[in-house]
DRENPA-3360 file (N, C-alpha, C; in nm, 2 decimals, always signed):
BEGIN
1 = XXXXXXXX = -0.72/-0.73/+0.59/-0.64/-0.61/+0.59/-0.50/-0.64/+0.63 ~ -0.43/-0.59/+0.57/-0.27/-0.58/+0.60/-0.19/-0.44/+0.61 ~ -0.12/-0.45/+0.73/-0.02/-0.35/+0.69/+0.10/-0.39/+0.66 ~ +0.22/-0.28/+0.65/+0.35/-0.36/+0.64/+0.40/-0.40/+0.77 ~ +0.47/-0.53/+0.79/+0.50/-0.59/+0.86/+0.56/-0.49/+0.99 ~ +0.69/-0.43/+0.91/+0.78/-0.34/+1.04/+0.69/-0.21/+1.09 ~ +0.55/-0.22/+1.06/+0.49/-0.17/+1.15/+0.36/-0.23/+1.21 ~ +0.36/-0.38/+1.23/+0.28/-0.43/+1.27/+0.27/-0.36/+1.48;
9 = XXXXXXXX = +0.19/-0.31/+1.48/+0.18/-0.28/+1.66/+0.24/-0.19/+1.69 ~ +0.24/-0.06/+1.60/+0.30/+0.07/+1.62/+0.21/+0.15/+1.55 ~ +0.20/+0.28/+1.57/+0.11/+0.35/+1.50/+0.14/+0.38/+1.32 ~ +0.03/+0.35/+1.27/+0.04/+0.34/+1.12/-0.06/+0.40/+1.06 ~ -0.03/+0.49/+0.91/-0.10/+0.53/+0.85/-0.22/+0.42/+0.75 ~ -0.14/+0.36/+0.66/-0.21/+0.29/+0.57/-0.21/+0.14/+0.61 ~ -0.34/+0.10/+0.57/-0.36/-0.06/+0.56/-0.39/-0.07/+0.36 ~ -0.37/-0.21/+0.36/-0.42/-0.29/+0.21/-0.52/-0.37/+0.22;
17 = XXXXXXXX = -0.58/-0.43/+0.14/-0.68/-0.53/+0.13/-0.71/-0.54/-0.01 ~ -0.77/-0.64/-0.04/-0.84/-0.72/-0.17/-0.99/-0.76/-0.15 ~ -1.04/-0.72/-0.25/-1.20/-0.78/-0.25/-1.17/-0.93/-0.30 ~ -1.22/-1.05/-0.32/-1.26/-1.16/-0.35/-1.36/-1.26/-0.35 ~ -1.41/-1.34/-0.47/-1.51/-1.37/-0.44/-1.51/-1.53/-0.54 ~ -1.51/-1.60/-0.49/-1.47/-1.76/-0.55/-1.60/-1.81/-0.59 ~ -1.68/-1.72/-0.60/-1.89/-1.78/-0.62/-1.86/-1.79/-0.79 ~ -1.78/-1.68/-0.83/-1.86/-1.70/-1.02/-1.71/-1.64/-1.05;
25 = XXXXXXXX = -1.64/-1.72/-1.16/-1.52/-1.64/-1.20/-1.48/-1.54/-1.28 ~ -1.64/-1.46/-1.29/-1.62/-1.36/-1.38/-1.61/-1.22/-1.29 ~ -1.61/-1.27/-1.19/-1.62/-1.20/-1.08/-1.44/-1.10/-1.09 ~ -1.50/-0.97/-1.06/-1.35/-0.89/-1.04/-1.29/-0.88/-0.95 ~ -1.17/-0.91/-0.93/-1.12/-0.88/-0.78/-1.06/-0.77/-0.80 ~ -1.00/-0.68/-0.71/-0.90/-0.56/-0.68/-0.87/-0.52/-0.59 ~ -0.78/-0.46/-0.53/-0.72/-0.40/-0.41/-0.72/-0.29/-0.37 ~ -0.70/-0.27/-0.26/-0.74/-0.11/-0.22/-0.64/-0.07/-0.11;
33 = XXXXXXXX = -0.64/+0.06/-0.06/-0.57/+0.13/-0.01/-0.63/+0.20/+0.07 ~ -0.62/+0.22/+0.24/-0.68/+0.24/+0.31/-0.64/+0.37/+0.42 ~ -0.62/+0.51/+0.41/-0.59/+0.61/+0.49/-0.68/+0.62/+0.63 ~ -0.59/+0.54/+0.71/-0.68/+0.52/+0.88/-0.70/+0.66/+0.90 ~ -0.58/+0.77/+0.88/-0.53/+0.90/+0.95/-0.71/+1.01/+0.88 ~ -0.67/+0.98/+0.75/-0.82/+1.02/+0.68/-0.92/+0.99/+0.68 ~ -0.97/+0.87/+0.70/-1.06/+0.79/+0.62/-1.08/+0.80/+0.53 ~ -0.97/+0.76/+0.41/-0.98/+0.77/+0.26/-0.98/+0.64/+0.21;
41 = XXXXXXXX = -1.04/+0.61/+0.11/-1.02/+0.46/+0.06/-0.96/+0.47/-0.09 ~ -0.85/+0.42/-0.15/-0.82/+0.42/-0.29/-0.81/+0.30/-0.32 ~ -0.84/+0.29/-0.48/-0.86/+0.12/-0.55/-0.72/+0.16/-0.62 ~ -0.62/+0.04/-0.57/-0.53/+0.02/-0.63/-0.50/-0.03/-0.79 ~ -0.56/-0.15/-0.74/-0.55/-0.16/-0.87/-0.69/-0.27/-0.95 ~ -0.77/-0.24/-1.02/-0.90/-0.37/-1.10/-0.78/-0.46/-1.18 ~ -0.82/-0.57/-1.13/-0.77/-0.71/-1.21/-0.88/-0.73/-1.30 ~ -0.85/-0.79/-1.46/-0.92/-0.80/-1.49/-1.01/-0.90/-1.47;
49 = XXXXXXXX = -1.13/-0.96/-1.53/-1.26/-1.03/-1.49/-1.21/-1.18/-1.51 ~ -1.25/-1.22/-1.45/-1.21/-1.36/-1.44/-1.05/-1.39/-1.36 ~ -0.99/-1.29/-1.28/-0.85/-1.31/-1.22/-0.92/-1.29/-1.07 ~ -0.86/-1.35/-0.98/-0.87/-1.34/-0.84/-0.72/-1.33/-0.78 ~ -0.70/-1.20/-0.66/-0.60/-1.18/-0.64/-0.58/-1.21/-0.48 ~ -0.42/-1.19/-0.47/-0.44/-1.31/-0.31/-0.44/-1.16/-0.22 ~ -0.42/-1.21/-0.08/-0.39/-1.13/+0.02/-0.22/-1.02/-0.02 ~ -0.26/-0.88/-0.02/-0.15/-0.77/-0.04/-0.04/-0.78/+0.05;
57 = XXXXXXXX = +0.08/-0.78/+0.03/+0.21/-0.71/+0.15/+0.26/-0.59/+0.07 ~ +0.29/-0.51/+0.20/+0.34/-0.37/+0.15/+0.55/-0.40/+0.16 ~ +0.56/-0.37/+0.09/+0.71/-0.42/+0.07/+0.80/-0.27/+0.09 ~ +0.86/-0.18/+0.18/+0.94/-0.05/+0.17/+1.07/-0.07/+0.04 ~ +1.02/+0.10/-0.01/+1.16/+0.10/-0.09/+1.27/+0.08/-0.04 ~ +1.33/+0.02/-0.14/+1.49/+0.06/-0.04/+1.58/+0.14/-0.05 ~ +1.56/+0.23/-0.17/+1.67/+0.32/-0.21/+1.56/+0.45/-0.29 ~ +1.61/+0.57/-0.23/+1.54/+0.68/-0.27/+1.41/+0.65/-0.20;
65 = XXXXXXXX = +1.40/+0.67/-0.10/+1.26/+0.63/+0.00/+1.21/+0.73/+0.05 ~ +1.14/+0.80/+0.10/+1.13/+0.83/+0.22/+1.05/+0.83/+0.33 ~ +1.06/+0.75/+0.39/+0.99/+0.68/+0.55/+0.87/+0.75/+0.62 ~ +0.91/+0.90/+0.60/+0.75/+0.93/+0.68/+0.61/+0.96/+0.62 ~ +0.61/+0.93/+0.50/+0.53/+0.91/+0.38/+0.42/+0.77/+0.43 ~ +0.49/+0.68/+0.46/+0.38/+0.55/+0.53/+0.39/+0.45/+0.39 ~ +0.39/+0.53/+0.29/+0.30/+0.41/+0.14/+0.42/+0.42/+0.01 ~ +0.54/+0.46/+0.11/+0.68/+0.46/+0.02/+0.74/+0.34/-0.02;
73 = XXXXXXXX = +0.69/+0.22/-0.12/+0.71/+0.09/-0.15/+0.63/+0.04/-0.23 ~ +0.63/-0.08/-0.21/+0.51/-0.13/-0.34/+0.46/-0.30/-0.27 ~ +0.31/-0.28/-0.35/+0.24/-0.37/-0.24/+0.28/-0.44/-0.35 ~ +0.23/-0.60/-0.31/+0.25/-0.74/-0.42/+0.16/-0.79/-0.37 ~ +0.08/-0.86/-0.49/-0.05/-0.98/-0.49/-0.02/-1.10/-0.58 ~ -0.07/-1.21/-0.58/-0.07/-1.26/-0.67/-0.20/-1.25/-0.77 ~ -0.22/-1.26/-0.89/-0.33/-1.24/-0.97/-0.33/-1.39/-1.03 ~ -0.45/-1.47/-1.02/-0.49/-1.59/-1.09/-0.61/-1.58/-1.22;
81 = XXXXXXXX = -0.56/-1.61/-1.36/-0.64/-1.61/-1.40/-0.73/-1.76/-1.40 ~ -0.84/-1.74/-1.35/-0.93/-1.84/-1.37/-0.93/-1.92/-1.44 ~ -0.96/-1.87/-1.56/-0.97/-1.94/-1.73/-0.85/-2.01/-1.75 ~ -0.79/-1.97/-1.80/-0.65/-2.03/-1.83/-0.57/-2.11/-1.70 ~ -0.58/-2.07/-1.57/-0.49/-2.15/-1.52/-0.37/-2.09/-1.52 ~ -0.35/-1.98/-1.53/-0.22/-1.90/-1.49/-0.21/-1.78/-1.35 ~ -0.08/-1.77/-1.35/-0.09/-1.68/-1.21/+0.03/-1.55/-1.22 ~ +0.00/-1.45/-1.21/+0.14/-1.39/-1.21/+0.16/-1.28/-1.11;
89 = XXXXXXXX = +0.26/-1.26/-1.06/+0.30/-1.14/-0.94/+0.28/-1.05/-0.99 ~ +0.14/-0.90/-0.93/+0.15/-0.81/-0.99/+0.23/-0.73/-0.84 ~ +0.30/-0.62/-0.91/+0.38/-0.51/-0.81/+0.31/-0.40/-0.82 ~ +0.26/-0.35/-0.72/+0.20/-0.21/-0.75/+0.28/-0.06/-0.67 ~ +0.31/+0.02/-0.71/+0.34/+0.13/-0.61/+0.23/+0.19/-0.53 ~ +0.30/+0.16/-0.42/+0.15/+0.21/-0.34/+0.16/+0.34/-0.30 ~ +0.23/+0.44/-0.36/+0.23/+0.57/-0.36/+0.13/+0.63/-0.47 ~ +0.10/+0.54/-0.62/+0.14/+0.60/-0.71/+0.02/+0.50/-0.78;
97 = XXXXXXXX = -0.01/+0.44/-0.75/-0.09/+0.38/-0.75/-0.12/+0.24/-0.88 ~ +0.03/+0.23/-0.95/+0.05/+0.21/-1.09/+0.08/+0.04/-1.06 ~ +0.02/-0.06/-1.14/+0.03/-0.16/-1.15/+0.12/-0.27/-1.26 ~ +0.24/-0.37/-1.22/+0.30/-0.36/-1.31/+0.30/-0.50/-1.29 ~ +0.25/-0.60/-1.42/+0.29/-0.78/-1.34/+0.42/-0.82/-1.41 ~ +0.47/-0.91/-1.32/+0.63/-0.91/-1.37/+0.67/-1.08/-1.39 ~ +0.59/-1.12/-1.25/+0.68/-1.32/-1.30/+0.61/-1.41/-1.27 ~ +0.54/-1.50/-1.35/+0.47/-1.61/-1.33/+0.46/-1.67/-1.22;
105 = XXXXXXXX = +0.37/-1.72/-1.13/+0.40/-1.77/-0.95/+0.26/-1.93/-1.02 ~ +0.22/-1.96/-0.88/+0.12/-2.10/-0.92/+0.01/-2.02/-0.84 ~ -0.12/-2.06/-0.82/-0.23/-2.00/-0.73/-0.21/-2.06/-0.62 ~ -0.29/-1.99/-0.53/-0.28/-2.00/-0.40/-0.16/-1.97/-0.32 ~ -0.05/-1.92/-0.36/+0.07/-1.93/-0.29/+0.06/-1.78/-0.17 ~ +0.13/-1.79/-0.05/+0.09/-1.73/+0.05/+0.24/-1.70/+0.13 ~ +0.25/-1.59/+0.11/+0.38/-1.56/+0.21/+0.37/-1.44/+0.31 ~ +0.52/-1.37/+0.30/+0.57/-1.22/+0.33/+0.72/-1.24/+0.30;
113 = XXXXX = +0.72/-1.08/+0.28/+0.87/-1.02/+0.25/+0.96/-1.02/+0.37 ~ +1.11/-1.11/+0.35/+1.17/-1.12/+0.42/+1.34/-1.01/+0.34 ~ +1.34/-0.90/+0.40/+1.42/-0.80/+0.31/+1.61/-0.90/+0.33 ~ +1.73/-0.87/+0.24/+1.80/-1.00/+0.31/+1.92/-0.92/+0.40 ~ +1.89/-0.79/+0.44/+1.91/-0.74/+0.58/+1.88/-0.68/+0.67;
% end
């Protein structure tokens, strides 16, 4: 589980997480979305079969935001396809639930968002 960083150890609405499972590569992964305040759970986004996705960061909008919403940004995973040997950044809005992949990365790669102020 993750939340977003600038609220690590303050009170927060949403966490993220990914299912995964490295036994069989036909296996699906996908991510979810987690309302502590509710107990609601939403599936962000199904990768399709044979992709395995890494650990989520919730990234804040930066422009046209608004902050006490909690899920105003968009999470990022990486998605590997098994088969082929490719990997690409998907973006998802974590308001909105919509998934969009954008730029080739390598597997296994592991970070966080560092915003540049």
């Amino acid at each position: 589980m993750r939340i977003a960083d600038a609220e690590v150890g303050r009170p927060h609405r949403y966490s993220y997480a990914i299912n995964i499972s490295w036994v069989r590569a036909a296996d699906q992964s996908a991510s979810y979305k987690y309302d502590l305040r509710h107990g609601a759970t939403w599936t962000l986004n199904r990768f399709p079969a044979g992709y395995k996705c890494g650990e989520p960061i919730f990234v804040h909008r930066t422009r046209g935001g608004t902050a006490d919403t909690g899920d105003d940004g968009y999470l990022m995973t990486f998605a590997h396809d098994c088969g082929r040997g490719t990997s690409y950044l998907a973006i998802l809005d974590a308001a909105n639930l919509v998934a969009d992949p954008i730029a080739p990365v390598p597997p296994g790669f592991h970070g966080n968002w560092v915003p540049s102020s």
